[in-house]
N, C-alpha and C positions, 0 to 999 in steps of 0.2 A: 410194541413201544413200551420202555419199561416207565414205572410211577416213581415219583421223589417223594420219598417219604421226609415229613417237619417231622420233627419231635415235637413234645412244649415247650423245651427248652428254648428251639431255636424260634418259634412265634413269640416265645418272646421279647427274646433278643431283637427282632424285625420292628415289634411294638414298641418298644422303648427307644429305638432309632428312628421310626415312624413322627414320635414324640418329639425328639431331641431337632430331626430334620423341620415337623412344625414351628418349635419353639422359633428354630433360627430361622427359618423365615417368615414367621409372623415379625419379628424383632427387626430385620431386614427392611420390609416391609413400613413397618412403623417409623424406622431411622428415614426412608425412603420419603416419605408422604409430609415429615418433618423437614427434611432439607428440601423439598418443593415449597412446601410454605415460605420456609425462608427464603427462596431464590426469591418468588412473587413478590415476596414485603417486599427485599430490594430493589428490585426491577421499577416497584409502584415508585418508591421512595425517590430513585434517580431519577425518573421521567418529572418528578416534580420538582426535583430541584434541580434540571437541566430547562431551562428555556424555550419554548417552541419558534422559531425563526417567523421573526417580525416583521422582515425587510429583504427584501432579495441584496444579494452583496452587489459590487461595482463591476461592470460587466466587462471592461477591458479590453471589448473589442476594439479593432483598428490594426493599423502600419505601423511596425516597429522599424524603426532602422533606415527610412527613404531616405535618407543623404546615403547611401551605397549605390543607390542607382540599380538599374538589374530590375531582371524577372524574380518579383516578391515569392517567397516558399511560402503557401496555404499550408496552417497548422491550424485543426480542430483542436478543442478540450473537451473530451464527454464526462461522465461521471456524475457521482452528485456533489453532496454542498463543499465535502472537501477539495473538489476539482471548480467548483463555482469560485469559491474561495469566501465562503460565510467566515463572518468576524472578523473583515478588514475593513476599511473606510475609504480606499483611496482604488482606483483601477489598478496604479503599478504596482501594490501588494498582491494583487490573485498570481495564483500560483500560475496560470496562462499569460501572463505579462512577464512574469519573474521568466520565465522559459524562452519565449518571441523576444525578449528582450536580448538574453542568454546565446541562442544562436544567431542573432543580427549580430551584435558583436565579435564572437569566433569567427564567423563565416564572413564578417563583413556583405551581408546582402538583407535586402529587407525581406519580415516577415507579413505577412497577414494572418492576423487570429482572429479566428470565429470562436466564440464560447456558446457551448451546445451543452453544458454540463446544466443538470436541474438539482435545485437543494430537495433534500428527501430523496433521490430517487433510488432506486436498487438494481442491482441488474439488469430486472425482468423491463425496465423501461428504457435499455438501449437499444432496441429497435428500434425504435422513433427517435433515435438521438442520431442515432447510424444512416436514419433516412433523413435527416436533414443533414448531418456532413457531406455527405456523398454530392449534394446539390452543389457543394463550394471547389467539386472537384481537388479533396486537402491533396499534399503531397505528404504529410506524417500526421497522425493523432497519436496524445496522450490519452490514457482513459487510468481514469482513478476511480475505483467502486468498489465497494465489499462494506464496506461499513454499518449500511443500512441493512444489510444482510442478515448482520453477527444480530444486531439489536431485536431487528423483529421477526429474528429466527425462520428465518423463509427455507425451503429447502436449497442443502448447497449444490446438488445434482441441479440443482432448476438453475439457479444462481451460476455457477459456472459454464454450463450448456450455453445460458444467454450470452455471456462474456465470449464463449469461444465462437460463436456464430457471429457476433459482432465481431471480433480482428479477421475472421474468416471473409465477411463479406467486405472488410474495408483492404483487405490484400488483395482480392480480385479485382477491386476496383484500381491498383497499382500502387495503394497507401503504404507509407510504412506506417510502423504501428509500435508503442513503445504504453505498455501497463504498470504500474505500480501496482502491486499487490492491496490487496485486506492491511491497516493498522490496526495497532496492535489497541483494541476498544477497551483490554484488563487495565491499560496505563489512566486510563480518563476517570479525577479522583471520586467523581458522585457514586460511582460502582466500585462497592465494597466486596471485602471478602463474605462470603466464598463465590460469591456471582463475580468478582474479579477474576478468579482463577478460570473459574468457567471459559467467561469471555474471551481468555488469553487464551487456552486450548483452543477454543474455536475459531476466534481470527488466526491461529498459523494454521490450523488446518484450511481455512477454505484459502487462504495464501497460499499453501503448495499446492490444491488444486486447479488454483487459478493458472499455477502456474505453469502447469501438465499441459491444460486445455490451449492456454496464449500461443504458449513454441509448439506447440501441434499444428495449433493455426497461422503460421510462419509470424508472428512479431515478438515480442522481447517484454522479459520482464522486469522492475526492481523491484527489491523486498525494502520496501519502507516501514515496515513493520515496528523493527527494534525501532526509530524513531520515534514512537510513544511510549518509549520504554526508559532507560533508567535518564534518557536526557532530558526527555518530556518531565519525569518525574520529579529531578535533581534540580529543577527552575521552573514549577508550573507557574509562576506570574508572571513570566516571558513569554513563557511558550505557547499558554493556552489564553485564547482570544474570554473576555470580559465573561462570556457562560460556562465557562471550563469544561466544555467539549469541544468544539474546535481550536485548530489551533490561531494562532496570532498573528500576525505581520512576520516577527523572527521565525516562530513555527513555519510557515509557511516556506519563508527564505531559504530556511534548512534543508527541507522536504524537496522544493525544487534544485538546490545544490547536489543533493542525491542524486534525479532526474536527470540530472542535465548530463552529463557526460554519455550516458544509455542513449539520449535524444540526438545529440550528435556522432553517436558511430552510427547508428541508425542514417543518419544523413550524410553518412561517408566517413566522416569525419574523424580521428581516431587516434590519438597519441598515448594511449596507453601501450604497456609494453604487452608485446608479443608473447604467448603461452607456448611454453617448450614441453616437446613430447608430448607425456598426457595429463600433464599438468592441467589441472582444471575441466577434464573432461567427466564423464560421469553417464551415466543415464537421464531419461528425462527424469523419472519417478528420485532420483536419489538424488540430483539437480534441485529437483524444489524441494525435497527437505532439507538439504543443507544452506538454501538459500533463505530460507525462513529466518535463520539463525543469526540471521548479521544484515544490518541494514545495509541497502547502498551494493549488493548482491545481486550482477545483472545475468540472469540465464537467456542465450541462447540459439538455437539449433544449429548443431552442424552433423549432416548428413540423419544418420542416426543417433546421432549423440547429442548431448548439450552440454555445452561449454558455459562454466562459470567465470565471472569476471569481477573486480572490486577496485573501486579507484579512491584514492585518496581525499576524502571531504574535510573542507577548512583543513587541510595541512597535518589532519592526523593522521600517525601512522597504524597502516592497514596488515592487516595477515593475506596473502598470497595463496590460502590455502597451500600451507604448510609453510611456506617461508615470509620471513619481513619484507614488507617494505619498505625502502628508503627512508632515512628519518626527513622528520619534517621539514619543510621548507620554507622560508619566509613564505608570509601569504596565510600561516595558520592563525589562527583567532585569536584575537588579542594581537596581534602584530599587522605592520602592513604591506601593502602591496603598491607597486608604479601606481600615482595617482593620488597616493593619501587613503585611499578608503579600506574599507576591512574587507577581508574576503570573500564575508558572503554577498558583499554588493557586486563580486565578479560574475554573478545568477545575472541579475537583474537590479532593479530600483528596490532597496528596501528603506526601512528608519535611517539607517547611517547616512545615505544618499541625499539624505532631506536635510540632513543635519549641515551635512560640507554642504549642500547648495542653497543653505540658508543665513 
């Protein structure tokens, strides 16, 4: 075996790169341990001037819709406080009334809602959310969660696994199953840059994994995500309920307008237009990333594929994944609809609703 001979020249050269490579990662290192501190101050900072939940919200349950007559559709709502619906005051504001209201009306048949959703909870606590749905026998659950996730950084492998075992055992059970993804937690104003940015990376990301794990486990996603984004932002005394993390009664309204149309093809139900060729097809993995990117983005499965979907909310005009659609139609915000009301009272009972019946 032959020997490599250094010169001194070239121990040098090794030394002085030795050096330069130290230098840059001590420096590294120190930028490192500096932007840690700062995430923590603002991490402490928001926790204290976000509110800790005083009061459990309006629970909601009950019969929506008994003047239709019929066998009532059992709809759970799991999740946590955004699926509770912390920072309303009224039952018809939670986002499970705005929904059971939503398909009583379309379908003309009553609903019954159970709310199983817990403020705080994460994930890792739908199994016990899942073991009590299951007792109501639902015929569809919503499940809204990730939030508490992104906050107190739980693992997302753990985080998602739970999720997908939970639509897993509620399809065996014969449920359909309809998730909103992770919101977007960088829109909520107490968290600053650069813990803003952070946040937003992280809620899309556990979003598209949620959303791998959901269509694996046969039910459907939407991406509500962008919905704490530039609309949330562009009106937070609207949108965000009196702590300025959740959101509000219109917040809310919004959110379930999303929902709703995924909640009814889900229950057969389906007037949007037909996808030609491969329009809208994709893989699962490339499915939830591009569904991240647009609120109101419903993934899911066909065969081996997953089919993206996007329906028109309050009347504005949507992209088709690559083409337009239709311009808007009476019924979009700020205009009305048969009846007098705005159109995000076509959800459910919101503020407007109170307003014309008072």
């Amino acid at each position: 075996m032959s020997t490599i001979q250094i010169s001194a020249q070239d121990w040098r050269r090794i030394k002085l790169a030795g050096q330069i490579l130290g230098g840059v990662t001590g420096a590294l290192a120190t930028v490192t341990a500096l932007s840690a501190g700062l995430l923590l101050r603002q991490a402490a900072d928001a926790r204290r001037i976000i509110p800790m939940a005083e009061a459990p919200p309006p629970r909601g349950d009950g019969l929506y819709g008994g003047k239709f007559g019929g066998r009532a559709i059992s709809m759970v709502i799991l999740g946590d406080s955004t699926a509770a619906g912390y920072g309303v005051h009224r039952p018809r504001e939670t986002p499970g009334a705005l929904l059971a209201t939503g398909v009583s009306r379309r379908l003309h048949r009553p609903v019954r809602l159970h709310r199983l959703a817990v403020v705080g909870s994460m994930s890792s606590g739908l199994p016990y959310q899942v073991d009590a749905a299951l007792e109501h026998a639902p015929d569809v659950a919503i499940i809204l969660i990730g939030g508490n996730d992104v906050t107190h950084a739980s693992g997302r492998s753990s985080a998602v696994h739970h999720l997908g075992e939970a639509v897993r055992r509620l399809r065996e059970a014969g449920c359909r199953v309809v998730v909103g993804t992770c919101p977007d937690i960088g829109a909520i104003q107490p968290i600053k840059p650069p813990l803003r940015w952070l946040a937003r990376k992280w809620s899309r990301d556990l979003a598209a994994a949620q959303t791998v794990a959901v269509v694996a486990a046969g039910g459907r996603t939407v991406s509500i995500g962008g919905l704490l984004g530039p609309m949330f932002e562009a009106d937070p005394v609207r949108m965000f309920s009196s702590d300025h993390f959740h959101p509000s009664a219109e917040g809310y309204a919004r959110a379930a307008a999303v929902v709703l149309p995924t909640l009814l093809a889900a229950l057969g139900e389906d007037d949007r237009a037909v996808l030609t060729g491969g329009e809208g097809v994709r893989s699962l993995e490339e499915a939830a990333q591009e569904a991240v990117q647009a609120p109101g983005t419903e993934v899911s499965a066909a065969g081996r594929w997953a089919v993206l979907r996007r329906h028109p909310w309050f009347g504005e005009p949507r992209s088709w994944f690559g083409h337009r659609s239709a311009p808007a139609a009476p019924g979009a915000e700020g205009q009305s609809v048969p009846g007098g009301r705005s159109a995000s009272s076509a959800v459910g009972w919101t503020p407007e609703d109170q307003q014309h019946a008072s």
